[in-house]
C-alpha positions in Angstrom: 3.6 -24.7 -61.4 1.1 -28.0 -61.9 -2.1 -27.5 -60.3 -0.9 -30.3 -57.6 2.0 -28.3 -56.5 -0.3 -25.5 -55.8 -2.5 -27.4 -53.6 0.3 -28.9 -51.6 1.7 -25.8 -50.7 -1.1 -23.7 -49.8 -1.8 -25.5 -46.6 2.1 -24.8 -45.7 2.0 -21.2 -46.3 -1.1 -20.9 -44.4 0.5 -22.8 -41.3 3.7 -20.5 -41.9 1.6 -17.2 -42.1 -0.7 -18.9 -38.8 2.8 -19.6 -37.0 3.2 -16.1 -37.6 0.8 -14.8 -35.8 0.6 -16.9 -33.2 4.0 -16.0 -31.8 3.3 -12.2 -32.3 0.3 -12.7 -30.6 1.4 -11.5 -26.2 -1.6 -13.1 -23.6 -1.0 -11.7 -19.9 -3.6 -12.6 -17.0 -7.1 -10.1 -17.1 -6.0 -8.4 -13.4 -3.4 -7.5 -15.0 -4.6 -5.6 -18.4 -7.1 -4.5 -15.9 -4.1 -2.6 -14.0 -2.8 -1.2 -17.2 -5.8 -0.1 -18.6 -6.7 1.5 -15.0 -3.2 3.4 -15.7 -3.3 4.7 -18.9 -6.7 5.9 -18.0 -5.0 7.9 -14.9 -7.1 9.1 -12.7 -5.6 9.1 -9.2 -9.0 8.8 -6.9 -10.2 6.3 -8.8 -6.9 4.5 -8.5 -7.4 5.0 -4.8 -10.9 3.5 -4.8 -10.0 0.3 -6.5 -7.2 -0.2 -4.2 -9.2 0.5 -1.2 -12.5 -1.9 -1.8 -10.2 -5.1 -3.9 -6.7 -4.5 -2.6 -6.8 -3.1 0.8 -8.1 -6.5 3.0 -5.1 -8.8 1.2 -2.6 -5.7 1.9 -3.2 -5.5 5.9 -2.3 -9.2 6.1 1.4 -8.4 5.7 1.5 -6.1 8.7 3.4 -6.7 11.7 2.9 -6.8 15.0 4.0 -3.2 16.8 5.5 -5.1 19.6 8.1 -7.0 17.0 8.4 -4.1 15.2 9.4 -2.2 18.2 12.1 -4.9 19.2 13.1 -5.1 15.6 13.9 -1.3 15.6 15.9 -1.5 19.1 17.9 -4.5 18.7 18.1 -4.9 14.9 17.1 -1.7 12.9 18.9 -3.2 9.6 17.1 -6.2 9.6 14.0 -4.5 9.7 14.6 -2.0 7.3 15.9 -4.9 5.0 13.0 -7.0 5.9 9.9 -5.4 6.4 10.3 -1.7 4.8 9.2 -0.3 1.9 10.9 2.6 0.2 10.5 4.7 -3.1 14.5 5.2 -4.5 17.6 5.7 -2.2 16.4 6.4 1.2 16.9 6.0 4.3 13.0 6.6 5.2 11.3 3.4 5.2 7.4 3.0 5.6 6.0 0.1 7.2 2.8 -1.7 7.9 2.3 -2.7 11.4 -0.8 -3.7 13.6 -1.6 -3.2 17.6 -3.6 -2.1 19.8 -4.7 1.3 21.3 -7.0 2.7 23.9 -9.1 6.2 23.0 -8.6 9.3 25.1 -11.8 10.9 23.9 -13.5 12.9 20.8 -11.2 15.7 19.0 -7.9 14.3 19.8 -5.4 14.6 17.2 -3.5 11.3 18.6 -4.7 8.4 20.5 -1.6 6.5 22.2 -0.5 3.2 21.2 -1.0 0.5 23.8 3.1 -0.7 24.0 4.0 -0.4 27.4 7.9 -0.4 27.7 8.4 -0.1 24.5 11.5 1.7 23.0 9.8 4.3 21.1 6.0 6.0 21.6 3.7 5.4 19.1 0.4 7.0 18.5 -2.6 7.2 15.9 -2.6 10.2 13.8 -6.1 11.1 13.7 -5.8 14.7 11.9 -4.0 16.7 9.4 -2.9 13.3 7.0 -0.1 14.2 5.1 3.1 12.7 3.7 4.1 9.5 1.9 3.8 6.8 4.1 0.8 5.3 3.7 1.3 5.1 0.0 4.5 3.5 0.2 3.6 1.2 3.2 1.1 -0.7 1.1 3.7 -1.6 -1.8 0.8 -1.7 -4.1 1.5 1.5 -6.1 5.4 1.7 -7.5 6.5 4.7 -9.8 7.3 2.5 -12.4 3.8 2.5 -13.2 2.9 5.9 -13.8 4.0 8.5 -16.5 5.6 11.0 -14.0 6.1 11.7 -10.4 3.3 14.3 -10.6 1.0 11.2 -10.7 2.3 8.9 -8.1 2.5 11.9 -6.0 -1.0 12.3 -6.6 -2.3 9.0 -5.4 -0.4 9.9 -1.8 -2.5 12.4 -2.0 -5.7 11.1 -2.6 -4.9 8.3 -0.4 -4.2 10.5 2.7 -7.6 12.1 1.8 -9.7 8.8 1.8 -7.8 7.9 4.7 -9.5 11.0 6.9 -13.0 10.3 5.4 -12.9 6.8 5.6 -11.0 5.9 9.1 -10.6 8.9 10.7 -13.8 11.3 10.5 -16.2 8.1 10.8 -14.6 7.1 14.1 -12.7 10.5 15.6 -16.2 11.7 17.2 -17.8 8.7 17.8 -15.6 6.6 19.6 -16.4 6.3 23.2 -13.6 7.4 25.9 -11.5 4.2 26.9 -12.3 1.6 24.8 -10.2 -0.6 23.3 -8.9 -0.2 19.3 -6.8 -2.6 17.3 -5.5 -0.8 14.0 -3.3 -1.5 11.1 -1.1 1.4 9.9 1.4 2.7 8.3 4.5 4.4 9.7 7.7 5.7 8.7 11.1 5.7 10.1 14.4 7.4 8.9 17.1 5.1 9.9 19.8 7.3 9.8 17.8 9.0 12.8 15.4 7.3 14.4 13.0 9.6 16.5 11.5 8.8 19.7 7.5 9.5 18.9 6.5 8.0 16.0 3.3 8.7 14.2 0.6 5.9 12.8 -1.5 6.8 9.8 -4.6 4.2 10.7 -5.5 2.3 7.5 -8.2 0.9 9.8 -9.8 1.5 13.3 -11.9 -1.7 15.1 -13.0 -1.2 18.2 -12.6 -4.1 20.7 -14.6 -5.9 23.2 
């Protein structure tokens, strides 16, 4: 081959061999190698954390009202399981994220009423003994898809219910004076195929009111 050849068809291979790698190279957004990187590193309180401080503020926004979600359930339980609920498989428990208003009944209480009057279920705070999946599943920021086994999702329920009763619950249970006014954003679940007459809130977070 004449030293001229040679010359011309360097460049090409090195654009064919650049082409190459170009196209096997994969570019995905920083938040989200973040997210992996936060998941093959497991570690389910720490998972918690990061949801809680960066996460948490943008997740209440999708709450609902307790008053629509009370109407919703009476006159048109399909469309808001369809709608608004989140779930984890094939269920018929749906968690949701809704928002209201409350007035306290004093220190040590393990609920504090919601403020619904006529409305066609009771609702309350649950301020002890957290436990269960809803929070978890209301927020529709964790899915099982992302983690290795059940074990760990199951894990970050856990965790979650635990920051949940540090962070909302023992900061406010014995220091909220008698009678005021709370708004809240929760997370409750509801079974569709039987849909109970008290339902408990998990608070996500307490204010309270002038």
């Amino acid at each position: 081959m004449s030293a001229s050849k040679k010359y011309i068809l360097l460049p090409v291979l090195l654009m064919v061999i650049a082409a190459g790698v170009w196209s096997s190279v994969y570019f995905e957004p920083l938040d989200t190698r973040k997210d992996k990187e936060r998941i093959e590193s497991f570690n389910p309180r720490e998972m918690v954390d990061y949801f809680w401080k960066h996460k948490l503020d943008e997740v209440l926004e999708t709450a609902i009202d307790l008053s629509l979600f009370d109407s919703l359930l009476k006159a048109s339980p399909a469309i808001l399981m369809e709608q608004h609920g989140k779930s984890v498989g094939v269920t018929s428990r749906r968690s949701f994220l809704v928002k209201g208003f409350a007035r306290s009944v004093g220190s040590g209480v393990e609920n504090i009423p919601a403020t619904l009057p006529g409305g066609f279920v009771r609702y309350s705070l649950l301020m002890k003994n957290v436990f269960g999946n809803a929070a978890r599943n209301a927020t529709d920021f964790f899915h099982v898809d992302d983690f290795e086994n059940t074990m760990d999702f199951n894990a970050v329920a856990t965790e979650l219910n635990s920051l949940i009763l540090q962070e909302v619950i023992a900061h406010k249970l014995d220091s909220i004076p008698h009678g005021v006014s709370l708004r809240f954003f929760g997370a409750v679940e509801v079974n569709s195929e039987e849909i109970q007459a008290e339902m408990e809130i998990v608070p996500l977070r307490l204010e309270i009111t002038p």
